[in-house]
Structure formats: C-alpha cells, structure tokens
C-alpha positions, 0 to 999 in steps of 0.5 A: 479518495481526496480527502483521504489522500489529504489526510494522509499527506497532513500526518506526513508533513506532521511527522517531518515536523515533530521529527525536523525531518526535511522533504529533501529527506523523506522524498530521498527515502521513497527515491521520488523527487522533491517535488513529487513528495510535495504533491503528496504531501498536499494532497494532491497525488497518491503516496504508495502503500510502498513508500508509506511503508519505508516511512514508517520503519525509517522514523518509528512510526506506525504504518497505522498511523500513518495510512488511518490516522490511529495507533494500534491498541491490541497486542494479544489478538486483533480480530477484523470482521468480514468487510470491517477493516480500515479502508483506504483508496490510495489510487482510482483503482486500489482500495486497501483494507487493512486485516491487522490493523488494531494490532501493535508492533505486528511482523507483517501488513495483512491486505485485502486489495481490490484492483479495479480494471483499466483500459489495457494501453494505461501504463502498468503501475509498478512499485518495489519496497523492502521485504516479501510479498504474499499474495493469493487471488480472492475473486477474479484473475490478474496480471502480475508483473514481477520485473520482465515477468508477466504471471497470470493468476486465477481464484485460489493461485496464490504467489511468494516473492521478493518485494524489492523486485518491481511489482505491479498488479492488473485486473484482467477481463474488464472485472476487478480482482480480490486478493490477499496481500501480506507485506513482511 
C-alpha cells in the first residue's frame, strides 16, 4: 500500500505542477488542512477515493489517471474480467478494484470494495463527495452509517443514497465484506 499511496501522491503533486495549482488550493477543495494534503502528497497518508474524486472534476483530469496512473482508452465498451480490474489499497482496510476503468469520459465510477474487519472501538471512517452512491452487498454483512443512521446490510441488499451525506462502511462479524459501489 506505501508505495501505492507514493505514487498516487507523485501524480498529485505532478498535476499542482503543470496546472500551478498551490496545495493551499487543492487542500481547500477536499476541506482538509494544508498539512494533511501534504502527507498525502508524500506518501505518507492515504487520500479518499472521495477527494480524488473532487480532484479530478475540479482540474479535468481522469479519476483514472489520478488513482492508477493510465488514461482511459476505450469509448464503446470496456470489458473487466473477473478479479482483473485496477486495484487499489487506499487504507489498511479498503481495497478498491475499479470495473471501468479503461473506459473514457464515463458518467459513473463502478467499485468492487472490499472492507477488511477492525476492532468494534476504532473510529468509523467517514467521508461524503458530490453525487449519488449505489451500493450492493457482494459477500458478508456491513454497517452503513448515513449521517446518525446506522443500516445493516446482508448479501444481496443493496442501497441508493445521497453521497454529499457522511458516509462510512464496516465489516461486521470479524469477516470482511464485498460490494458493488457505483459513485455518479
């Protein structure tokens, strides 16, 4: 995941170049602190899927690019075998798989998520971004906190929501879970 994160904070800090974009900026778009996106920006702590998001719409620049490093090729159809799709860790406990990301100037960002358990005192990891969510429960059960709301969801339930609402999923019962998770 390190080095992952190092890369991802190398294309940042390549964007703010070529645009002159100064962290000031970028750190006041994601609504963290300057030094925050610094850390990020080394390498030296994680960057939402959220924020990258932002990111990419404020300057023009493929989510793509941005989370794996390559532009998107294809513009009739992209096709992601099972288990072959770009893979980011972006915490300890997330792994993101993207399911579209070969396919240029798409409406929606297509996830299988995979959430690993954690001890039921850790903090919940919230997050929000612009737009609408769908998720839909692969494997497992997890806790999805919407604002004060707490939803349980088991295999096969799936759930529409408003995005710019704090968010944050858990596994439950010490196993970790599998969704779908399409970001519009």
């Amino acid at each position: 995941m390190d080095e992952q994160l190092k890369q991802i904070g190398e294309r940042l800090r390549g964007l703010r170049d070529v645009l002159e974009i100064t962290k000031e900026q970028v750190a006041q778009l994601c609504g963290i602190s300057v030094e925050q996106y610094e850390r990020m920006e080394n390498g030296e702590s994680e960057l939402s899927v959220a924020n990258l998001q932002k990111i990419s719409k404020e300057y023009g620049v493929s989510l793509d690019v941005l989370m794996f490093g390559e532009e998107p090729k294809m513009s009739a159809y992209f096709l992601t075998r099972k288990g072959q799709g770009m893979s980011v860790e972006r915490r300890k406990a997330y792994l993101y798989e993207s399911l579209a990301s070969g396919f240029r100037g798409r409406k929606a960002d297509p996830f299988i998520v995979t959430v690993e358990p954690k001890s039921a005192d850790a903090p919940q990891e919230m997050n929000s971004h612009a737009g609408q969510e769908f998720n839909m429960v692969l494997e497992g059960d997890m806790a999805l906190t919407i604002g004060q709301k707490i939803l349980t969801l088991h295999e096969g339930d799936s759930i529409y929501f408003d995005a710019t609402q704090p968010h944050g999923m858990r596994a439950l019962n010490d196993k970790h879970v599998r969704f779908l998770a399409i970001i519009f």
